[in-house]
C-alpha positions in Angstrom: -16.1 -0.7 -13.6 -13.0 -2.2 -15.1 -11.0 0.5 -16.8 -9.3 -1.9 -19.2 -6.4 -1.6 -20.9 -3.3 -3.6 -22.8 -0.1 -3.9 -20.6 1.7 -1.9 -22.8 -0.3 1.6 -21.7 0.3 0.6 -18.0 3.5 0.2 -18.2 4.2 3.5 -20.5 2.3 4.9 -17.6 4.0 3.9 -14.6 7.4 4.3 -16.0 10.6 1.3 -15.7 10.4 -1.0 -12.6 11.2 0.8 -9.4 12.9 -1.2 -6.8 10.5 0.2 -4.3 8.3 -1.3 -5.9 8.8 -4.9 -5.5 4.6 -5.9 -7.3 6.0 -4.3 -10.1 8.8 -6.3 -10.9 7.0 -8.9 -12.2 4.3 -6.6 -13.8 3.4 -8.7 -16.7 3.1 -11.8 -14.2 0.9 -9.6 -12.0 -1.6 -8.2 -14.5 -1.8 -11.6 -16.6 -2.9 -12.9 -13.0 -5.3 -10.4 -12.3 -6.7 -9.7 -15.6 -9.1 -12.7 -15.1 -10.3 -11.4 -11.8 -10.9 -7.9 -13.3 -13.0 -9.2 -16.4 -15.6 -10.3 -14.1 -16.2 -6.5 -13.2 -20.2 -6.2 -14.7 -19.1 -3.3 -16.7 -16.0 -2.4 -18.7 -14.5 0.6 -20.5 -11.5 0.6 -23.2 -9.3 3.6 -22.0 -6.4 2.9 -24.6 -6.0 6.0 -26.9 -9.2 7.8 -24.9 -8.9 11.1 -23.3 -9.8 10.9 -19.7 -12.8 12.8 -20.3 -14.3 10.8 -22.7 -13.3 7.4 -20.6 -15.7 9.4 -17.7 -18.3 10.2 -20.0 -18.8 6.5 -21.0 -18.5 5.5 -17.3 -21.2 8.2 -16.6 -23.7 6.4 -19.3 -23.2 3.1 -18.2 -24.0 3.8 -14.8 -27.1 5.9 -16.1 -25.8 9.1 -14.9 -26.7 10.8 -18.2 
């Protein structure tokens, strides 16, 4: 399951760069690289603007949990 979502909300998320974090100086190069790799996943789910709860409830009926 791809738990997508636009750069933007990542980054909001994670905060500035750290410099212990070397991958995420070049974020934007790093998820525009994997982004490809990640829409091959055989199911997907928007979490932009979704409470978690709601993001696992939609997980839960695409796997047929529900």
């Amino acid at each position: 399951v791809w738990l997508r979502t636009r750069f933007e909300t990542v980054r909001a998320r994670l905060g500035e760069s750290d410099p212990s974090r070397p991958l995420f100086r070049d974020a934007g190069e790093l998820f525009a690289r994997r982004e490809p790799v990640y829409a091959g996943a055989p199911f997907v789910v928007d979490t932009d603007g979704i409470p978690p709860r709601e993001v696992a409830r939609r997980i839960a009926r695409l796997l047929g949990l529900v």
